[in-house]
C-alpha atoms as one frame of an Amber mdcrd trajectory, in Angstrom:
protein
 262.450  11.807  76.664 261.458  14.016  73.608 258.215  15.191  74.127 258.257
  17.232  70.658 256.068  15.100  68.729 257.925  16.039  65.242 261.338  14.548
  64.980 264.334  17.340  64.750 265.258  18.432  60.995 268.250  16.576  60.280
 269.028  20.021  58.078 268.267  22.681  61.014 269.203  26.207  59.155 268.016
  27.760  62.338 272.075  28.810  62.970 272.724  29.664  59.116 269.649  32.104
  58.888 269.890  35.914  59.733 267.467  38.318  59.503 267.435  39.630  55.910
 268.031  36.205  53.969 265.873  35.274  51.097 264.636  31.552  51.808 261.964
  29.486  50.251 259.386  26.915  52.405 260.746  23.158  51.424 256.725  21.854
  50.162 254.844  25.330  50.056 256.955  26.981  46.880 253.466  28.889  46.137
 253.986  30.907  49.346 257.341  32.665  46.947 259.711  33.916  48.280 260.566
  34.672  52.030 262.590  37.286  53.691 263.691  36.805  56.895 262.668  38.360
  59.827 263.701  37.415  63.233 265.489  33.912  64.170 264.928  33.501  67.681
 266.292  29.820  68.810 263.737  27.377  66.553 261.611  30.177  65.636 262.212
  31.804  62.674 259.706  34.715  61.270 259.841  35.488  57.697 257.944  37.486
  55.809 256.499  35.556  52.357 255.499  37.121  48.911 251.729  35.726  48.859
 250.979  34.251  51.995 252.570  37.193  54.655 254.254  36.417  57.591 254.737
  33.389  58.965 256.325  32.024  61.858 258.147  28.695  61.094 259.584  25.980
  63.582 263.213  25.350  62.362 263.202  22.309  64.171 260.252  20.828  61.947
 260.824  22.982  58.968 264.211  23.332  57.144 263.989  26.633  54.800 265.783
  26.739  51.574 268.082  29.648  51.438 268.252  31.305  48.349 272.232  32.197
  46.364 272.293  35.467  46.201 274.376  35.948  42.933
């Protein structure tokens, strides 16, 4: 029985994030961009333009990376 009450992200970039990447939040794009800090199993720290850091659930919450070009 899943007791999460938020279904997984069928897009989990939990594995595919390292510290360092440049990621955007999915529905807050006035946070800016986001540097990551830590991925620790679901948890993933990263460190936003205008809103700080913030400590995002990758099982909830699938971050956009950003192409580094």
């Amino acid at each position: 029985m899943n007791s999460n009450r938020y279904p997984p992200s069928p897009h989990r970039g939990v594995n595919t994030l390292v510290p360092g990447a440049l990621v955007r939040h999915p529905t807050e794009t006035d946070w800016g961009t986001g540097q990551v800090q830590s991925v620790i199993g679901n948890r993933i720290t990263v460190n936003f333009e205008h809103v700080g850091k913030q400590l995002i659930n990758g099982d909830v919450i699938a971050l956009v990376p950003l192409d580094e070009a």
